[in-house]
Structures are given as structure tokens and as C-alpha cells.
C-alpha positions in Angstrom: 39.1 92.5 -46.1 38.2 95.5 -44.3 39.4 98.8 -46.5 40.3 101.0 -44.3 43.1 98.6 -43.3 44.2 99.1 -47.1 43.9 102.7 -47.4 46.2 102.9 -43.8 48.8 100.4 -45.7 48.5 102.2 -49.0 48.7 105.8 -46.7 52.2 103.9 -45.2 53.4 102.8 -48.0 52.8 106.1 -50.1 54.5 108.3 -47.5 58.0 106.3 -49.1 57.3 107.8 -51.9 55.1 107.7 -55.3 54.8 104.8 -56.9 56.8 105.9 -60.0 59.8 106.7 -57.9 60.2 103.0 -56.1 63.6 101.4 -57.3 63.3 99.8 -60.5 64.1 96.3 -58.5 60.9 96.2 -56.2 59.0 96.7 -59.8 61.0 93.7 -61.4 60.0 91.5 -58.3 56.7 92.3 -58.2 56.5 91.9 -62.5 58.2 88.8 -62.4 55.9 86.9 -59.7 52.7 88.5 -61.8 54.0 87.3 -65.0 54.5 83.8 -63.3 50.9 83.3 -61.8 49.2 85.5 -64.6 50.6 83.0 -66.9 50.5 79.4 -64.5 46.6 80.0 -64.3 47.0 79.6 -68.4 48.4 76.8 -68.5 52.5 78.4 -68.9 54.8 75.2 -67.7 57.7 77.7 -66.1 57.9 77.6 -62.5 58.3 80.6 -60.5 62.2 79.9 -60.2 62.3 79.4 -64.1 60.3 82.6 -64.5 63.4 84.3 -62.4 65.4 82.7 -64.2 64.9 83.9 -67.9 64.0 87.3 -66.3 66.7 87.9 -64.5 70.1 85.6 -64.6 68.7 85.3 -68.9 69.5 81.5 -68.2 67.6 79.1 -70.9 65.3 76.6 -69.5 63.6 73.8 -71.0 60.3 74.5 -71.8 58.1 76.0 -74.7 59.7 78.4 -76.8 56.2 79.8 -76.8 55.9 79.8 -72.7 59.5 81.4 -72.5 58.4 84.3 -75.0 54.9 85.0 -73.9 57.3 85.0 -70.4 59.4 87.7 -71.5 57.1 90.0 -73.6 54.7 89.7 -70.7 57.1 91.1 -68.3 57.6 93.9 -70.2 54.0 94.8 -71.2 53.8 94.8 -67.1 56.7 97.5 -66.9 54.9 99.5 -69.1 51.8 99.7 -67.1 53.5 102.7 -64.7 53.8 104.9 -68.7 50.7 104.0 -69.1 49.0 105.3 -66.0 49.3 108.9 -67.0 46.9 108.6 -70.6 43.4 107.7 -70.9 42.6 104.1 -71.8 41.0 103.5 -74.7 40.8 100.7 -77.1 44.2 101.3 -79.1 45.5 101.0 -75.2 44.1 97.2 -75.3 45.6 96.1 -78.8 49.1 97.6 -78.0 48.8 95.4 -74.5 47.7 92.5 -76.4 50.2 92.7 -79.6 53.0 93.7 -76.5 52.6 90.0 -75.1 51.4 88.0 -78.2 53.6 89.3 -81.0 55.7 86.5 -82.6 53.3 83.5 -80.9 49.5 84.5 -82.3 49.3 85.9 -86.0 45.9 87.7 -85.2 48.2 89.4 -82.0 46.9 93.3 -81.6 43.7 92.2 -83.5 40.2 91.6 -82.1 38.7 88.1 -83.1 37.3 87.2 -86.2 35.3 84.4 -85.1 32.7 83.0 -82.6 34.0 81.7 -79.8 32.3 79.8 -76.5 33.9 80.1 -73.0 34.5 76.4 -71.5 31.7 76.2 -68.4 30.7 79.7 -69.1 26.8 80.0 -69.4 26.5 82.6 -71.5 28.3 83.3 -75.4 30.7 86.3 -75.5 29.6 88.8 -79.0 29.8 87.9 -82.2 33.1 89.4 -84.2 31.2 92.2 -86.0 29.8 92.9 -82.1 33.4 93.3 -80.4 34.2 97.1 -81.7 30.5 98.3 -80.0 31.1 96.2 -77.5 34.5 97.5 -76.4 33.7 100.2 -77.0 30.6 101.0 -74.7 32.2 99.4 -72.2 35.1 102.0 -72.4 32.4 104.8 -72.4 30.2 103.4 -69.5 34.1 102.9 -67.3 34.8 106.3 -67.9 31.7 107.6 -67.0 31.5 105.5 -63.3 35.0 106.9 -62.8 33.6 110.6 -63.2 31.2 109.5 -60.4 34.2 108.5 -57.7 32.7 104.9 -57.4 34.8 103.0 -55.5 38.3 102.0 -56.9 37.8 98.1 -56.4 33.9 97.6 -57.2 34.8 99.5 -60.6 38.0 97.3 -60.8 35.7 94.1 -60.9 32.7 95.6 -62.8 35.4 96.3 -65.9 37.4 93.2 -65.1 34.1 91.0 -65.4 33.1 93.0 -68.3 35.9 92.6 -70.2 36.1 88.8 -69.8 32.7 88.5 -70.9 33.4 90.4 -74.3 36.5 88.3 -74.7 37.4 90.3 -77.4 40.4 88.3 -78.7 41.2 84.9 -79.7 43.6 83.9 -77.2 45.1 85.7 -74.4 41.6 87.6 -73.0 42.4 86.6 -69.3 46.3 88.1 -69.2 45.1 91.6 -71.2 42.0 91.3 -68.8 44.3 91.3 -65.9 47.1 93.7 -66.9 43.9 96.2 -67.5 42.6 95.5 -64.0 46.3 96.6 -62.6 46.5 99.6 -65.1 42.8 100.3 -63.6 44.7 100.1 -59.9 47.3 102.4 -60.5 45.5 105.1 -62.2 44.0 104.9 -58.7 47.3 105.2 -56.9 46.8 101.6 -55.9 50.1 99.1 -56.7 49.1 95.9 -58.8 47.7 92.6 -57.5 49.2 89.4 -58.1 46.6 86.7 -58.9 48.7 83.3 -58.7 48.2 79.7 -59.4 46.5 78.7 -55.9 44.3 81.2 -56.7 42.5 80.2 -59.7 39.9 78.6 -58.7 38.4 81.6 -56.0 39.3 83.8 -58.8 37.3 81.5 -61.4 34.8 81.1 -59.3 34.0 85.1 -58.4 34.1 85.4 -62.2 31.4 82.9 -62.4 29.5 84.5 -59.4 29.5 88.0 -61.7 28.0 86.3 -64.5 24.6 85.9 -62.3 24.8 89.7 -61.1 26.9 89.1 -57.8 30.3 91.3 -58.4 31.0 91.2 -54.3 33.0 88.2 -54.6 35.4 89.5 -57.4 35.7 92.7 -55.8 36.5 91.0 -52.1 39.1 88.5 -54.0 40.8 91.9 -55.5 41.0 93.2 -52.3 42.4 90.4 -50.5 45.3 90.5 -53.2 45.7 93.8 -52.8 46.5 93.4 -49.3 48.8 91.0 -50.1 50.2 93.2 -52.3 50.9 96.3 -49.9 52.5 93.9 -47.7 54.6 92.6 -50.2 55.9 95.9 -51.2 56.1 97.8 -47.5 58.1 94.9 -46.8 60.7 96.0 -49.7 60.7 99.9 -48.9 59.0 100.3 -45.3 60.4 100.1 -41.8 61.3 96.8 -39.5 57.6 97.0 -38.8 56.8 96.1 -42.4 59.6 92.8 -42.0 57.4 89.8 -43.1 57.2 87.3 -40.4 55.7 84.3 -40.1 52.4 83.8 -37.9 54.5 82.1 -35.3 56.8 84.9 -34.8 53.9 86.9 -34.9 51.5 85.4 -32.8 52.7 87.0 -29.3 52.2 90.3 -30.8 48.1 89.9 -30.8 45.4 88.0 -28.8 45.1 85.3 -31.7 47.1 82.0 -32.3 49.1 81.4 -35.4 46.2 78.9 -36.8 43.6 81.1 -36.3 46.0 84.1 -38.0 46.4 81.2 -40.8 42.5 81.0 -41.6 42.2 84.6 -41.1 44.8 85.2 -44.1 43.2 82.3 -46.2 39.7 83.8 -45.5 41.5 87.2 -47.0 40.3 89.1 -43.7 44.4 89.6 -43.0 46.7 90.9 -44.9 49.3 88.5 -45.7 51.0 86.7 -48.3 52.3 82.6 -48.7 55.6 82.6 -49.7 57.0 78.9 -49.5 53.8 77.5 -48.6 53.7 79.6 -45.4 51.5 82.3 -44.4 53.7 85.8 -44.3 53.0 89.1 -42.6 54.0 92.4 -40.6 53.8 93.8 -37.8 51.8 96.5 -38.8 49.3 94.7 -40.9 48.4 92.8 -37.9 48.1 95.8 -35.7 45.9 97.3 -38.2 44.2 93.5 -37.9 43.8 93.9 -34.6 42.6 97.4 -34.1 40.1 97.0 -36.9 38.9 93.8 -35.5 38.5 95.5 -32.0 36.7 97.8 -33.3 34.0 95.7 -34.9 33.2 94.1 -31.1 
């Protein structure tokens, strides 16, 4: 994903106004479909429609008292990212996120570990408890500092992501507080969230992995290709007819390049686009930004 066509989305999408002041039901979209994948990739049994559900019609479903919970308390830890934005982020910030979506299913919620733990295909052993506090807490320091520098917003995203993970400093639950803190990271940055979702697991797994043996590129290209389907996503809710999501056979007459190739050009993350219903969505303006880029580069 080429940046600059994210900085001329985020530009576009800015110019409708900050972030804070988008309606309050583009944020409960956008919450509710990060709650669902943030929680799929763990295992949660609700589907996307049951996640709506609870959220939004407060229907029961029948599943896990636990998945419906850690549903609902996730949701609203996501809200609260936007109050959050404005104050410094320190480790009190990542025990109120943790006890926000735990409390009532973990005992130990809002508490760092207390005992060893080993990551399953992980080749390395996250601290020992008495470590964590040090740990956190350098990493905090060392964030901070790279920030002062202006390094740029999505290598720093994965740098702390990837840290983070490797400290695991909880239990249970690392991988959700990991990712909420990556989207609080984001829009510090005037960035909106990303939405990592079930089909993406295993890329996202897999650029994890790549970081453990130095290589952060692939985390940081998978948060941009989420970020551009993110812009889409939103533009589509507050921008202009050019920001209507289409498919790539609507599209396809608008640009030199067929709907398939469009299709591997989105699954490659090199287009901004998003699936919804197992088909490949975007605008008219993302693919003229495409286009243009990818003229460019010839």
C-alpha cells in the first residue's frame, strides 16, 4: 500500500470533519465490526450478525455468557479509545483497558500476570512476572521517545504492537489490549482504527512471527492495508457519491484494469478496498488515487 494514497484519503476524509465530531453511529459501526473480528481471531463463537445483534437490537443469542460479555465490555472499552486520545499513555492506561473488557470473566482482570507463561509456536518466552513492570515499562519510555522523533505513524504502530505481544503482560486477553493500544496509537495520530478480522489471522499471525526475527515490514504493510480499508469504510459513511462503495465490476470501466486483476490488487493490499459479503468493495476515488499512483510508478 502506497502511503500517500492514505494520507490523500485520510486528507478527504478529514476535510468532513475531526474525528471526534463524526456521528456517534459511524463509531458504533466501525466498534461493532472491530469487536467481532478482534474477538473471532480469539476464538469468540458470535458471528458478525450476532455481534449486531447484542450491540444494537440487545437481542439474546445463544452462545457463551462469557463470549456475549467480553462482546459488550469490549465494545465499550473501543468507545472509549476517542477519551483516551487526548492523555498520555502510560501503564495505568493498559490495566484500565484490560479490567474494561475482562472484568466479571478473569479474576486477575486489570492485573499483570503472576506466572510464566509460553506463547503456542512462538520461539522465544515472553518475561518472567517479577520482569513485566520493567518491561512495560521501558517499552512505554522507548515509545515515547520514537514519537518525539516524528518516526513514522505505522512503523511505530508495529514496533509497539510487536513489542507489546512479546511482553504479553497478562494472562489472558494480551492480543485484544495489544490491538485496542495499536488503534489508540492511530488516533493519537489523527489516523481512524483498523479492523483486523477473522480472514485475516493468519497474514496478521504470520507478520507477528516475521517481527520476532527482526523483520517489522510485514506488520507494518498489513496495518496499512487495513488502514485503507478502513478510510474506505468510513468515507463511504460521511464522504461524497465518489466515496459510494462499489463493487470491482461496477468499477472496472472507470480504470484500465479488469475486476480480477482489481480483486488480487485489493487481496495483495496494494488497493484500498474492503470484502463485505465475500466480495471485494471500493470507491471511486480510492481507485483513482490507485490509478494515478500506479501511473506514476511506470
Amino acid at each position: 500500500m502506497q502511503k500517500i494514497i492514505l494520507e490523500n484519503l485520510r486528507s478527504d476524509l478529514l476535510s468532513r470533519g475531526s474525528l471526534d465530531t463524526f456521528p456517534n453511529k459511524v463509531w458504533e459501526a466501525i466498534g461493532s465490526l472491530n469487536t467481532y473480528g478482534t474477538n473471532a481471531i480469539e476464538g469468540n463463537t458470535l458471528t458478525q450478525a450476532e455481534v449486531e445483534a447484542v450491540l444494537f437490537d440487545l437481542k439474546g443469542v445463544e452462545k457463551p455468557i462469557q463470549d456475549i460479555m467480553v462482546t459488550v465490555q469490549h465494545q465499550q472499552a473501543f468507545k472509549n479509545l476517542m477519551n483516551r486520545r487526548g492523555r498520555a499513555t502510560d501503564l495505568m492506561t493498559i490495566l484500565e483497558l484490560h479490567e474494561e473488557v475482562f472484568q466479571g470473566i478473569m479474576v486477575n482482570a486489570g492485573q499483570w500476570r503472576r506466572t510464566n507463561v509460553i506463547i503456542r509456536g512462538a520461539e522465544y518466552t515472553p518475561p518472567r512476572p517479577e520482569k513485566i513492570v520493567a518491561k512495560m515499562e521501558d517499552l512505554i519510555k522507548e515509545y515515547d521517545q520514537r514519537d518525539l522523533t516524528g518516526e513514522d505513524t505505522f512503523f511505530l504502530g508495529a514496533w509497539m504492537h510487536h513489542g507489546f505481544e512479546c511482553i504479553h503482560p497478562f494472562s489472558n486477553g494480551n492480543g485484544r489490549v495489544g490491538r485496542l493500544l495499536l488503534n489508540l496509537h492511530f488516533l493519537k495520530h489523527n489516523w481512524p482504527p483498523i479492523n483486523i478480522l477473522l480472514e485475516d489471522r493468519n497474514r496478521y499471525l504470520r507478520s507477528l512471527h516475521e517481527g520476532n526475527h527482526g523483520d517489522l515490514n510485514p506488520l507494518k504493510e498489513f496495518t496499512m492495508h487495513k488502514m485503507g480499508s478502513s478510510l474506505v469504510y468510513m468515507l463511504s459513511q460521511v464522504g461524497t457519491s465518489e466515496d459510494e462503495l462499489k463493487s470491482f465490476a461496477q468499477l472496472q470501466g472507470n480504470s484500465p484494469y479488469s475486476a480480477k486483476y482489481l480483486a488480487l490488487r485489493a487481496k495483495q493490499g496494494e488497493l484500498p478496498a474492503i470484502m463485505i459479503k465475500h466480495q471485494w468493495r471500493t470507491s471511486a476515488r480510492a481507485l483513482n488515487l490507485y490509478v494515478k499512483e500506479i501511473g506514476r510508478r511506470k
